[in-house]
PDBQT receptor file of N, H, CA, C and O in Angstrom, charges set to zero:
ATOM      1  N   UNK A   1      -4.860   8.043   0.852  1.00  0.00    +0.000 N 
ATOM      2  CA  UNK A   1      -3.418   7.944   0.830  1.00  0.00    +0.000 C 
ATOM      3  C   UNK A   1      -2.815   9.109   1.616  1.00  0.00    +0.000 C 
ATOM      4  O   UNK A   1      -3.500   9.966   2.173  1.00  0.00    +0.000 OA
ATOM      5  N   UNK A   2      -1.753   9.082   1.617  1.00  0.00    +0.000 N 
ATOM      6  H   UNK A   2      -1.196   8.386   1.164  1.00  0.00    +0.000 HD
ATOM      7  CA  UNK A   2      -1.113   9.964   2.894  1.00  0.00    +0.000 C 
ATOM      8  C   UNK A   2      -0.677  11.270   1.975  1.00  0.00    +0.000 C 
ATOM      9  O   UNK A   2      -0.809  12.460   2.263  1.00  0.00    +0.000 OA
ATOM     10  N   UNK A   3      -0.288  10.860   1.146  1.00  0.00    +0.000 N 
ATOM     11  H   UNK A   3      -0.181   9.894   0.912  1.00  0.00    +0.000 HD
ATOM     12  CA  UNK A   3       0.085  12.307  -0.024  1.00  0.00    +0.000 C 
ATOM     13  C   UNK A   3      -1.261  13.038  -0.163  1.00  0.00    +0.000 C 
ATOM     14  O   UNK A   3      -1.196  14.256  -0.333  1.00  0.00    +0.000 OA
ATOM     15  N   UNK A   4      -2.219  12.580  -0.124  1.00  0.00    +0.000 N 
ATOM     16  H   UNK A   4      -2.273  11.591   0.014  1.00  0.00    +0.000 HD
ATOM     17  CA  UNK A   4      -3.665  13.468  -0.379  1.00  0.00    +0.000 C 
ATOM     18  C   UNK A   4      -4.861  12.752  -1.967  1.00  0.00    +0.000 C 
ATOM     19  O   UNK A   4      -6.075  12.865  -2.134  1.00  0.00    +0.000 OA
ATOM     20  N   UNK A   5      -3.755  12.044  -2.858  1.00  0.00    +0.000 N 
ATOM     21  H   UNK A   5      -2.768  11.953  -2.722  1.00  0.00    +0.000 HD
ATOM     22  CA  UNK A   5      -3.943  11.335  -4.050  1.00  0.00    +0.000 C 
ATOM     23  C   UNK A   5      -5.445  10.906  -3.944  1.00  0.00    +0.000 C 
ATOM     24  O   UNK A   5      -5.660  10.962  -2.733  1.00  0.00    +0.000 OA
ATOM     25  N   UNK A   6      -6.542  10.528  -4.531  1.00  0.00    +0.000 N 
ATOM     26  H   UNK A   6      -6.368  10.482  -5.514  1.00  0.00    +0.000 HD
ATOM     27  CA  UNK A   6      -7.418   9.525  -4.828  1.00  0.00    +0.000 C 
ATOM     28  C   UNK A   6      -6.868   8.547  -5.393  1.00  0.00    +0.000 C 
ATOM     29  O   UNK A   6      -6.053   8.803  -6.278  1.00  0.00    +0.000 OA
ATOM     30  N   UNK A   7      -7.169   7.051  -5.026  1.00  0.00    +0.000 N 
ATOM     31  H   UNK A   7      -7.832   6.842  -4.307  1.00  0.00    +0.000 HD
ATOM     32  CA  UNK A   7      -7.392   6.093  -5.261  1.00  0.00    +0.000 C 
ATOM     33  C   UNK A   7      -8.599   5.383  -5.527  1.00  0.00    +0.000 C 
ATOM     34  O   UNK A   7      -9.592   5.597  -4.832  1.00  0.00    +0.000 OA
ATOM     35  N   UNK A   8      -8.614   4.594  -6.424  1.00  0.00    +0.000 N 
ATOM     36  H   UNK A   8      -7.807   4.421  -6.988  1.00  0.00    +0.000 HD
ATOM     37  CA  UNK A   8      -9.958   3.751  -6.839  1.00  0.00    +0.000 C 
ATOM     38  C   UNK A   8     -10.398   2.565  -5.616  1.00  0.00    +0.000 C 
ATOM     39  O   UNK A   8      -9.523   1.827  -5.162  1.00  0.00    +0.000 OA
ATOM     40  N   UNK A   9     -11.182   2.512  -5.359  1.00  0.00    +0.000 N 
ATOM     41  H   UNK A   9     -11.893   3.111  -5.728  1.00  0.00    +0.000 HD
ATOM     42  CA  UNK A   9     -12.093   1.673  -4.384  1.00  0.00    +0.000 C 
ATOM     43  C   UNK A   9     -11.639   0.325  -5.186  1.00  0.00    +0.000 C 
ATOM     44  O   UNK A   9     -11.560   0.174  -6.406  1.00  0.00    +0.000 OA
ATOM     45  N   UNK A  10     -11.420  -0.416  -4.359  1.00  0.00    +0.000 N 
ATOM     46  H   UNK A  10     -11.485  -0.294  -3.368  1.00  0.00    +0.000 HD
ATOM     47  CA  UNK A  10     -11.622  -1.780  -4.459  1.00  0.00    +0.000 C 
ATOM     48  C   UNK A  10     -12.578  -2.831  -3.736  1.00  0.00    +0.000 C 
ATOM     49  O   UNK A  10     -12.203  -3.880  -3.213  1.00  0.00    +0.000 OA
ATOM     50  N   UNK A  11     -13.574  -2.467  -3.789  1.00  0.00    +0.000 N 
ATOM     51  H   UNK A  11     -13.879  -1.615  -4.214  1.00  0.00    +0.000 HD
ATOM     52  CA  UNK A  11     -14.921  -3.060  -3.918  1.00  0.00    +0.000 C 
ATOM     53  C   UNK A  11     -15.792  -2.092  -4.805  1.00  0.00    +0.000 C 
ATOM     54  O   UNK A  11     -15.684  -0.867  -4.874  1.00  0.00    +0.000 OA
ATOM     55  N   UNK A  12     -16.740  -2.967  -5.513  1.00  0.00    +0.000 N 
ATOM     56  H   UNK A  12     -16.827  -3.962  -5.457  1.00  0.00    +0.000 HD
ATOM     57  CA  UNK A  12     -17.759  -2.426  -6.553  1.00  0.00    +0.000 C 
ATOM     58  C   UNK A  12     -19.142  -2.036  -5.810  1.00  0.00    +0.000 C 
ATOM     59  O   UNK A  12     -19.175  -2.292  -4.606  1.00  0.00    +0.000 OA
ATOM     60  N   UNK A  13     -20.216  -1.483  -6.355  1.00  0.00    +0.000 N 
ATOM     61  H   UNK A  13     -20.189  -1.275  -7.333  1.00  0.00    +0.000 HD
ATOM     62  CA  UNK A  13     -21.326  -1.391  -6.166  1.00  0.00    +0.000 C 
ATOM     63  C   UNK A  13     -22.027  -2.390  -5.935  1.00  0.00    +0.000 C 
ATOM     64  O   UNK A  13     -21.753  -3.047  -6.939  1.00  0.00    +0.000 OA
ATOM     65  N   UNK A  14     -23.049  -3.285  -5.107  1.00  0.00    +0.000 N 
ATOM     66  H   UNK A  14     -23.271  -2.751  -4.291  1.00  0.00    +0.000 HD
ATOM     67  CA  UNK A  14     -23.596  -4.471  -5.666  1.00  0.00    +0.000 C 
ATOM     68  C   UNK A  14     -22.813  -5.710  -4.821  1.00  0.00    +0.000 C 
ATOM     69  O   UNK A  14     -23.241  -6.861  -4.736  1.00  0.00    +0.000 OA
ATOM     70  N   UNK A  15     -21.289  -5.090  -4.085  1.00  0.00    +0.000 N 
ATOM     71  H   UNK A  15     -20.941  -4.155  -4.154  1.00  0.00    +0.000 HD
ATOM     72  CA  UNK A  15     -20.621  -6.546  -4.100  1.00  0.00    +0.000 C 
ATOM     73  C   UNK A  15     -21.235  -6.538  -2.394  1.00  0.00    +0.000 C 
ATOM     74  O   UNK A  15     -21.620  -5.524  -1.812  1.00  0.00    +0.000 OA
ATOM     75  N   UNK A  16     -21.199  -8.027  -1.771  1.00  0.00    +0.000 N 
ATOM     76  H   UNK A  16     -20.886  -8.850  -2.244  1.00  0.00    +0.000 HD
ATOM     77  CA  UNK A  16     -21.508  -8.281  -0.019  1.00  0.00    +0.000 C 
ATOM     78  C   UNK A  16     -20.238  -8.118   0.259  1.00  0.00    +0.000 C 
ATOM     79  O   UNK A  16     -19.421  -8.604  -0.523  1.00  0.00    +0.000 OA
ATOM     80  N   UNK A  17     -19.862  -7.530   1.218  1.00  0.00    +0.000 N 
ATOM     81  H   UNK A  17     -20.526  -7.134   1.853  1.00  0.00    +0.000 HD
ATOM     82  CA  UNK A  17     -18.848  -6.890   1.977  1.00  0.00    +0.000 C 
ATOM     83  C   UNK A  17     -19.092  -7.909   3.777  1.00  0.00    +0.000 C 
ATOM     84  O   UNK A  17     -20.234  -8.336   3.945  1.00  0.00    +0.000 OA
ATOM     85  N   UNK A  18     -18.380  -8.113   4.567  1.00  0.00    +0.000 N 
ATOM     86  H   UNK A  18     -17.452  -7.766   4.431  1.00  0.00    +0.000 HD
ATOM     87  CA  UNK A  18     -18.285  -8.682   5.673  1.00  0.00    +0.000 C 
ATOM     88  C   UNK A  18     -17.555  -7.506   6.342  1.00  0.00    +0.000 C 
ATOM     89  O   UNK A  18     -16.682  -7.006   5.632  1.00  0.00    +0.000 OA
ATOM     90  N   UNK A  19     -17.692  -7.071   7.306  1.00  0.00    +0.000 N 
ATOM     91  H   UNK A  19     -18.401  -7.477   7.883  1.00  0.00    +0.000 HD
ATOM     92  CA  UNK A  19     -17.309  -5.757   8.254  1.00  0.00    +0.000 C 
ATOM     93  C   UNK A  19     -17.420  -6.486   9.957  1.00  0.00    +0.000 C 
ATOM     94  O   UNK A  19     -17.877  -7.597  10.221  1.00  0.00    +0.000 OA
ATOM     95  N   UNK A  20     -17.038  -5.806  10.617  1.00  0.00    +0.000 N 
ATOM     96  H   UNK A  20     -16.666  -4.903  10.402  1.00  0.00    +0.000 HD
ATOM     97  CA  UNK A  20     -16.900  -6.141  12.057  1.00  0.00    +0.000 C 
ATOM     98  C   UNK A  20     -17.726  -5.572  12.816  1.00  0.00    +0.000 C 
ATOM     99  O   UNK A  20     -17.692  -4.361  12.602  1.00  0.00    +0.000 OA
ATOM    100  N   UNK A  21     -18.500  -5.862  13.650  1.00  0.00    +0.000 N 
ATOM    101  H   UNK A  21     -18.528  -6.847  13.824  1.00  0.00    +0.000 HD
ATOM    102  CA  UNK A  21     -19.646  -6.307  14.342  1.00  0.00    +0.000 C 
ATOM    103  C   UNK A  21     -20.047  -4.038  14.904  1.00  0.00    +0.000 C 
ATOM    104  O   UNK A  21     -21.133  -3.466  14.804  1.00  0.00    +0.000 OA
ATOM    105  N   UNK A  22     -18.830  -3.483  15.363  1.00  0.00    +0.000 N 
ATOM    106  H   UNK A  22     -17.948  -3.948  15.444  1.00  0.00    +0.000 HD
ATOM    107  CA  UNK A  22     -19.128  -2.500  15.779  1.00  0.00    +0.000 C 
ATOM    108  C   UNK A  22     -18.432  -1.566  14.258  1.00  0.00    +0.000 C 
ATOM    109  O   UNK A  22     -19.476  -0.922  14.154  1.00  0.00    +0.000 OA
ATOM    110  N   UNK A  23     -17.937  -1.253  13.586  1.00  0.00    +0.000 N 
ATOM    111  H   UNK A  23     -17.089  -1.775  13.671  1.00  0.00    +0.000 HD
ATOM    112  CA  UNK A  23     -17.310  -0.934  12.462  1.00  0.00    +0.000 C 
ATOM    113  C   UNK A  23     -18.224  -0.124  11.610  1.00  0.00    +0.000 C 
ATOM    114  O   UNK A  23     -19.226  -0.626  11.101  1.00  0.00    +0.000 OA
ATOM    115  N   UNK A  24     -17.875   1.175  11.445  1.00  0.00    +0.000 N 
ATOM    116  H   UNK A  24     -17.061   1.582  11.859  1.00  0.00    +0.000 HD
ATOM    117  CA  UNK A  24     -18.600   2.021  10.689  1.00  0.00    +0.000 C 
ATOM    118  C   UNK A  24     -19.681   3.125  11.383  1.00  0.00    +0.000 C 
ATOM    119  O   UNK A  24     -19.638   3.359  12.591  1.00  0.00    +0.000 OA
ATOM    120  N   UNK A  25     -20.491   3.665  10.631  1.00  0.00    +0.000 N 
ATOM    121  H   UNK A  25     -20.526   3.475   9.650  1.00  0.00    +0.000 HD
ATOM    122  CA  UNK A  25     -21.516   4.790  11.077  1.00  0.00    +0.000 C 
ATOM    123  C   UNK A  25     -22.546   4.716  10.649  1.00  0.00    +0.000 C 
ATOM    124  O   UNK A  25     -22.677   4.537   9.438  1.00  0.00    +0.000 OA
ATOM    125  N   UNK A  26     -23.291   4.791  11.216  1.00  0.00    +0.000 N 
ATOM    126  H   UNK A  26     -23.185   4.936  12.199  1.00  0.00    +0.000 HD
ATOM    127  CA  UNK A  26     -25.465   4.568  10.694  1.00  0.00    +0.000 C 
ATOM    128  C   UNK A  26     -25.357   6.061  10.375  1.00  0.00    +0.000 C 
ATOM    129  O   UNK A  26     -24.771   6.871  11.093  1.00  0.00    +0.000 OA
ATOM    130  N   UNK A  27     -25.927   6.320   9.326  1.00  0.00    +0.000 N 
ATOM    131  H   UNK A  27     -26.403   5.662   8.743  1.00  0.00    +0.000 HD
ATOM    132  CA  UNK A  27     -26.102   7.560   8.696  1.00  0.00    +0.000 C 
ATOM    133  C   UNK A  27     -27.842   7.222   8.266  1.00  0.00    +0.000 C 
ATOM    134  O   UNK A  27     -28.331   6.236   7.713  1.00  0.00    +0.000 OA
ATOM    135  N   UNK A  28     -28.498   8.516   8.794  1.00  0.00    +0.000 N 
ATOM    136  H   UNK A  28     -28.101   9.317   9.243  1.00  0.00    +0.000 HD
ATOM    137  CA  UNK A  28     -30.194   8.228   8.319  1.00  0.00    +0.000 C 
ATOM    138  C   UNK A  28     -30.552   9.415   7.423  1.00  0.00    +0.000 C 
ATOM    139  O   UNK A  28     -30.694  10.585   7.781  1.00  0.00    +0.000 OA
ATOM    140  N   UNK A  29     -30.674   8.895   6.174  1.00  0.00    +0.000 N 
ATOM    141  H   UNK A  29     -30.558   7.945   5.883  1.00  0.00    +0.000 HD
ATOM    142  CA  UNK A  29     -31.328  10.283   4.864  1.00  0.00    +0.000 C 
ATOM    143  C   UNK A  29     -32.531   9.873   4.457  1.00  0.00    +0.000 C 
ATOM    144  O   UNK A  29     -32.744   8.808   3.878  1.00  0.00    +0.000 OA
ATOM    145  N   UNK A  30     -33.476  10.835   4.793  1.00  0.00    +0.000 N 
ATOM    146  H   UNK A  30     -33.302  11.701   5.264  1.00  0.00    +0.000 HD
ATOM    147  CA  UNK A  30     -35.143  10.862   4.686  1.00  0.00    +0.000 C 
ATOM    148  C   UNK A  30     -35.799   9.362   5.589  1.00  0.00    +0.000 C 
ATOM    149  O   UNK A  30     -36.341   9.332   6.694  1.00  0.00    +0.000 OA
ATOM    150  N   UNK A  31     -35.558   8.447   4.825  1.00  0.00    +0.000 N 
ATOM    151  H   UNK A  31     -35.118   8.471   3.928  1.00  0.00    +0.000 HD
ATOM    152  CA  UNK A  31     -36.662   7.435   5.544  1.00  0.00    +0.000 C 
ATOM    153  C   UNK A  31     -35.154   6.334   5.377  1.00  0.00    +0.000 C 
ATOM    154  O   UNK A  31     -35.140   5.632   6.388  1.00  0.00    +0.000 OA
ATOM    155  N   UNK A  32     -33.908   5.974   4.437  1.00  0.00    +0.000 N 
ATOM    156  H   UNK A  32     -33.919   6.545   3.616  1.00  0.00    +0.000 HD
ATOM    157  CA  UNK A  32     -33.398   5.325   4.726  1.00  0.00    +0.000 C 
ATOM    158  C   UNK A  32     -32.473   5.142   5.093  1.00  0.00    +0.000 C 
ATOM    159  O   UNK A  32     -31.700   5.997   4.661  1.00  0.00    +0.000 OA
ATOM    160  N   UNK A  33     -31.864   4.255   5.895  1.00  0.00    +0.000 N 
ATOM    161  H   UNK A  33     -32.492   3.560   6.245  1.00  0.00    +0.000 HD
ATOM    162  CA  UNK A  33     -30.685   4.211   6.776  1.00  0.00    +0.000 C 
ATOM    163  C   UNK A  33     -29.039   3.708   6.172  1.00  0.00    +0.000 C 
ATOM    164  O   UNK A  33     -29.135   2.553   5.756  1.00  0.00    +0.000 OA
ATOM    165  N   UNK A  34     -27.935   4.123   6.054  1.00  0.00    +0.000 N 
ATOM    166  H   UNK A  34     -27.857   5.061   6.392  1.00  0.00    +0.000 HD
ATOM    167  CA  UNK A  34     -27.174   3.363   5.533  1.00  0.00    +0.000 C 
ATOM    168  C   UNK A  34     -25.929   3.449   6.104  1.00  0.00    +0.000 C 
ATOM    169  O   UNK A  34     -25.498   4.589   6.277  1.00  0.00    +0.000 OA
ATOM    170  N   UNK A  35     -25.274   2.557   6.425  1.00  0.00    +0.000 N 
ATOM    171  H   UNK A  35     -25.625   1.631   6.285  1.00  0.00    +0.000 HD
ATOM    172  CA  UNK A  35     -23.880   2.189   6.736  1.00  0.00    +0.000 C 
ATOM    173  C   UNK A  35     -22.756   2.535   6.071  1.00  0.00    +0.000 C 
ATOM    174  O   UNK A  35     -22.448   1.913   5.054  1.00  0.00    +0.000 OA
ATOM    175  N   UNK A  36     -22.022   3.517   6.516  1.00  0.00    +0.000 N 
ATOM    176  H   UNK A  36     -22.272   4.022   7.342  1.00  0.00    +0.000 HD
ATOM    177  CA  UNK A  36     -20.873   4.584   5.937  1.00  0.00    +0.000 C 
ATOM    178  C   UNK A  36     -19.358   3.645   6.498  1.00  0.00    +0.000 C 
ATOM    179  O   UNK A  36     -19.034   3.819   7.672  1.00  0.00    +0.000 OA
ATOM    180  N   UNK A  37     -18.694   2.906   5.829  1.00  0.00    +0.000 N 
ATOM    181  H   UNK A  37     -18.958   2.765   4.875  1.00  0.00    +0.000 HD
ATOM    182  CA  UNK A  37     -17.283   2.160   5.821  1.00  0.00    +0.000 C 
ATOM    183  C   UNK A  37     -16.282   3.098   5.487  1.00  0.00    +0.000 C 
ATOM    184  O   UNK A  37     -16.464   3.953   4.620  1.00  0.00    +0.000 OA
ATOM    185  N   UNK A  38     -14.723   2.926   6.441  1.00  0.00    +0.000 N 
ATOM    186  H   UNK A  38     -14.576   2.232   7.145  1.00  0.00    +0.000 HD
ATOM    187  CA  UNK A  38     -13.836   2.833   5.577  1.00  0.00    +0.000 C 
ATOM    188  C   UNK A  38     -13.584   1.514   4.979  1.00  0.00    +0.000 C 
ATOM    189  O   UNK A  38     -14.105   0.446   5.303  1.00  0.00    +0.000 OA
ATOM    190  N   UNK A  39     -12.497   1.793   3.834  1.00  0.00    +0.000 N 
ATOM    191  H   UNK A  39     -12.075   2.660   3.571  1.00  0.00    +0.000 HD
ATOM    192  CA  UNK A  39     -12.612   0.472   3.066  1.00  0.00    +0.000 C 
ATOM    193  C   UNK A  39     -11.871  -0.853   3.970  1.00  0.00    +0.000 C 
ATOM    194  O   UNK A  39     -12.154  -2.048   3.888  1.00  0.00    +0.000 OA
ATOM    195  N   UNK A  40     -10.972  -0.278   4.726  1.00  0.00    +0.000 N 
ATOM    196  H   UNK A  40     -10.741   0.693   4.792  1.00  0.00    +0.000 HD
ATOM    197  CA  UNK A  40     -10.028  -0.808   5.428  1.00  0.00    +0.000 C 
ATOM    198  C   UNK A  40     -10.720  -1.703   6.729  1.00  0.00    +0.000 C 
ATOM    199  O   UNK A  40     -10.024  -2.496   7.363  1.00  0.00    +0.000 OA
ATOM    200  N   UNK A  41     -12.260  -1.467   7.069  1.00  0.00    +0.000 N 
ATOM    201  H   UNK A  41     -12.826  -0.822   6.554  1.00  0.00    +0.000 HD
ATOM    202  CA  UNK A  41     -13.038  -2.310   7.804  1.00  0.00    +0.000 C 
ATOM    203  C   UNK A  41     -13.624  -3.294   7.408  1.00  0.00    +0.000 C 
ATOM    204  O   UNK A  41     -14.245  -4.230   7.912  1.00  0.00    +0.000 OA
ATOM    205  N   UNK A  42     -13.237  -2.826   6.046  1.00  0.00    +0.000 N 
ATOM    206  H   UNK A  42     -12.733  -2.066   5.636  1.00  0.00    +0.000 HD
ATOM    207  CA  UNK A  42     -14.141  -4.789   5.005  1.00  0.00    +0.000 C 
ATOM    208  C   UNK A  42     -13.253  -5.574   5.461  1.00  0.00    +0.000 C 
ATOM    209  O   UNK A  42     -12.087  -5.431   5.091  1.00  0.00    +0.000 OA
ATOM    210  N   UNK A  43     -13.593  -6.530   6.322  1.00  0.00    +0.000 N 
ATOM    211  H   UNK A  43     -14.540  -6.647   6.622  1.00  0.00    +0.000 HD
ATOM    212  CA  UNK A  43     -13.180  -8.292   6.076  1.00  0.00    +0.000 C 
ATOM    213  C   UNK A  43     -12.831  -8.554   5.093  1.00  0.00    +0.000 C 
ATOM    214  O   UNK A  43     -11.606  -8.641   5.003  1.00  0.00    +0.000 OA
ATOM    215  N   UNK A  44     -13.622  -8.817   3.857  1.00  0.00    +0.000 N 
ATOM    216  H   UNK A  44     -14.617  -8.746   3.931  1.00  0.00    +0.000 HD
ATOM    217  CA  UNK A  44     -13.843  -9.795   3.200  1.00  0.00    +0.000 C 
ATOM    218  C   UNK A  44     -15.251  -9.553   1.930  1.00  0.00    +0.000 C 
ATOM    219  O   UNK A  44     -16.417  -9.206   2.122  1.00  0.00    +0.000 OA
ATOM    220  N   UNK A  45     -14.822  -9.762   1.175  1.00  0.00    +0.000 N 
ATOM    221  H   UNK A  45     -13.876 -10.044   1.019  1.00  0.00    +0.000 HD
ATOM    222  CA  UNK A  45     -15.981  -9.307  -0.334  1.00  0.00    +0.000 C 
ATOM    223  C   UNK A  45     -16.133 -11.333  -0.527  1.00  0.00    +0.000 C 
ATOM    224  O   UNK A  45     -15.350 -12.282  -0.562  1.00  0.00    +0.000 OA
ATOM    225  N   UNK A  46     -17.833 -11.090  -0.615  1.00  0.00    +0.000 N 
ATOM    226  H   UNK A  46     -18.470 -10.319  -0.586  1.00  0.00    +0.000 HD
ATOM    227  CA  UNK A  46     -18.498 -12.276  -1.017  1.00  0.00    +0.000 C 
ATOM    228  C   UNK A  46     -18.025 -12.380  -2.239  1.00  0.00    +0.000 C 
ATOM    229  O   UNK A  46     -18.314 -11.388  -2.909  1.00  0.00    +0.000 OA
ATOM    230  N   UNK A  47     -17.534 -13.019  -2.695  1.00  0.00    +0.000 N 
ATOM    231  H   UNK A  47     -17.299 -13.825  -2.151  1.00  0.00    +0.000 HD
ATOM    232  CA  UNK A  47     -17.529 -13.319  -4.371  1.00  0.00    +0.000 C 
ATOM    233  C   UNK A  47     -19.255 -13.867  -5.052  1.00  0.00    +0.000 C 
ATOM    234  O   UNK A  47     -20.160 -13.124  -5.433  1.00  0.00    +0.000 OA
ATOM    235  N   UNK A  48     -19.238 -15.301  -5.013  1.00  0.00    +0.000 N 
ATOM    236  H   UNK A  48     -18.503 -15.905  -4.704  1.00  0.00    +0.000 HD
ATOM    237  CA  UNK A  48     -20.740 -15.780  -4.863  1.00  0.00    +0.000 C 
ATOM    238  C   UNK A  48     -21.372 -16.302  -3.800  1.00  0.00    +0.000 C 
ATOM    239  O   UNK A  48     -21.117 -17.336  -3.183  1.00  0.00    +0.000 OA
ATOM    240  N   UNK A  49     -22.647 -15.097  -3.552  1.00  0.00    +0.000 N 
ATOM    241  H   UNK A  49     -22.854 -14.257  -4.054  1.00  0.00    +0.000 HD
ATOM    242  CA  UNK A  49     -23.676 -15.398  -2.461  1.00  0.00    +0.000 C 
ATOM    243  C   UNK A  49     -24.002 -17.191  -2.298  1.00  0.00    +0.000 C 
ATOM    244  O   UNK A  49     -23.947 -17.559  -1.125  1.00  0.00    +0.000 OA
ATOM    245  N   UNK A  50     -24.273 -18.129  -3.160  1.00  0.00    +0.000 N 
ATOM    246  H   UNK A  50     -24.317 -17.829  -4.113  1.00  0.00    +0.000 HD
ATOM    247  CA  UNK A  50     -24.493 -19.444  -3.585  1.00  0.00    +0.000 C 
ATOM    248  C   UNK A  50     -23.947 -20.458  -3.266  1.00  0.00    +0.000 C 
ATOM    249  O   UNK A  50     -24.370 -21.494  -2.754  1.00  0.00    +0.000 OA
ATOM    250  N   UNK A  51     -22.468 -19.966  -3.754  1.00  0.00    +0.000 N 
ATOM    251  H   UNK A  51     -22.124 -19.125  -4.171  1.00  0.00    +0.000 HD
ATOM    252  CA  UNK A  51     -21.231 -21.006  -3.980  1.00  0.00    +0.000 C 
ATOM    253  C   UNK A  51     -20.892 -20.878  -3.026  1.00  0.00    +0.000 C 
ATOM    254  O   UNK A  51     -20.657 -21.979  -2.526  1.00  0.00    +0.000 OA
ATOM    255  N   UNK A  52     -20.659 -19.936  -2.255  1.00  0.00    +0.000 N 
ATOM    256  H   UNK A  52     -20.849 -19.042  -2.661  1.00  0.00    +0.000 HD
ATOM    257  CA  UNK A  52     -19.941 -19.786  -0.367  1.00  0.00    +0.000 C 
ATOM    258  C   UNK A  52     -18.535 -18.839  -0.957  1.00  0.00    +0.000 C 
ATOM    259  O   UNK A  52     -18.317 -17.967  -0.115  1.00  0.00    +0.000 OA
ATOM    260  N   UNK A  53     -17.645 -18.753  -1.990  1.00  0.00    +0.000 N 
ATOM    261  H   UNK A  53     -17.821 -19.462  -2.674  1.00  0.00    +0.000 HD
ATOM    262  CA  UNK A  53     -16.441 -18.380  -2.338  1.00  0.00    +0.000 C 
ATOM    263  C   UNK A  53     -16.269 -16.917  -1.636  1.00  0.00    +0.000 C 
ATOM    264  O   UNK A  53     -17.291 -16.254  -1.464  1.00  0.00    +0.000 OA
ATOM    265  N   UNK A  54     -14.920 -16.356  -1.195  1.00  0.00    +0.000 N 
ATOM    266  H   UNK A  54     -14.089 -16.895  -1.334  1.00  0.00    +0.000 HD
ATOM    267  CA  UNK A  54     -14.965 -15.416  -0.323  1.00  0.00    +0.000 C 
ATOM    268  C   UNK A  54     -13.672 -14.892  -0.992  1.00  0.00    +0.000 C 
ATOM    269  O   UNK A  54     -12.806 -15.720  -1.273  1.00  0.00    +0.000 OA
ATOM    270  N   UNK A  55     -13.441 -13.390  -1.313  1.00  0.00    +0.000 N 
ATOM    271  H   UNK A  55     -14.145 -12.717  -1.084  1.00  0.00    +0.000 HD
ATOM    272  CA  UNK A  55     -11.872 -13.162  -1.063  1.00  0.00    +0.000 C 
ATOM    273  C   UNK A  55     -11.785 -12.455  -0.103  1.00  0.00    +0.000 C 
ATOM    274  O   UNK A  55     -12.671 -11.651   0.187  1.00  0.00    +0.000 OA
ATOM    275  N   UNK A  56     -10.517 -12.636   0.701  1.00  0.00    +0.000 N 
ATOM    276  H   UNK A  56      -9.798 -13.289   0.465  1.00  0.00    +0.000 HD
ATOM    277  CA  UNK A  56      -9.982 -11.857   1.583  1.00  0.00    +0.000 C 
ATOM    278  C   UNK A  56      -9.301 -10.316   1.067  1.00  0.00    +0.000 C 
ATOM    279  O   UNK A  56      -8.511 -10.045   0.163  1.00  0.00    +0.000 OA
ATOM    280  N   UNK A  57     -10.025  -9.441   2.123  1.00  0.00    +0.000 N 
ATOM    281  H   UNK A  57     -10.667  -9.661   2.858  1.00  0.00    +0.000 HD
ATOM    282  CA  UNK A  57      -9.483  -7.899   1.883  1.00  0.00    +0.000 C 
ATOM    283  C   UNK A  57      -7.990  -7.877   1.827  1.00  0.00    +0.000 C 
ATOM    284  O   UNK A  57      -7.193  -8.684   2.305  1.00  0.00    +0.000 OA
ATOM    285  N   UNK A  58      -7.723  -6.505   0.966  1.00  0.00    +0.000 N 
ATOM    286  H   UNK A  58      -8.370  -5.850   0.577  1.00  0.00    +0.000 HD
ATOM    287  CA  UNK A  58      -5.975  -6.070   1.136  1.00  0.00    +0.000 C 
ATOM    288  C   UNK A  58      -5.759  -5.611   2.298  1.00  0.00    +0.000 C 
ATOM    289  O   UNK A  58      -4.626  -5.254   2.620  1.00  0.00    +0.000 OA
TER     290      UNK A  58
């Protein structure tokens, strides 16, 4: 936020996230690799992997 505040994440641990093709940073710690987001590059949170259901990001 622009005041400096924390805010709570709106995506959980666990959830599939959809991001844009160049979007984000490869970060490598010891042997594994992981993809560092702002939240504001999520597309879109899978609801169910199964069912296909999708919500669209704020």
């Amino acid at each position: 936020m622009q005041d400096g505040s924390i805010r709570p994440l709106l995506v959980k641990t666990g959830e599939t996230v959809l991001f844009g093709k160049y979007a984000g940073q490869t970060v490598k710690l010891d042997d594994d690799e992981y993809l560092v987001l702002k939240e504001e590059d999520i597309l879109g949170v899978i609801e169910n992997a199964s069912g296909g259901q999708a919500r669209k990001a704020a």
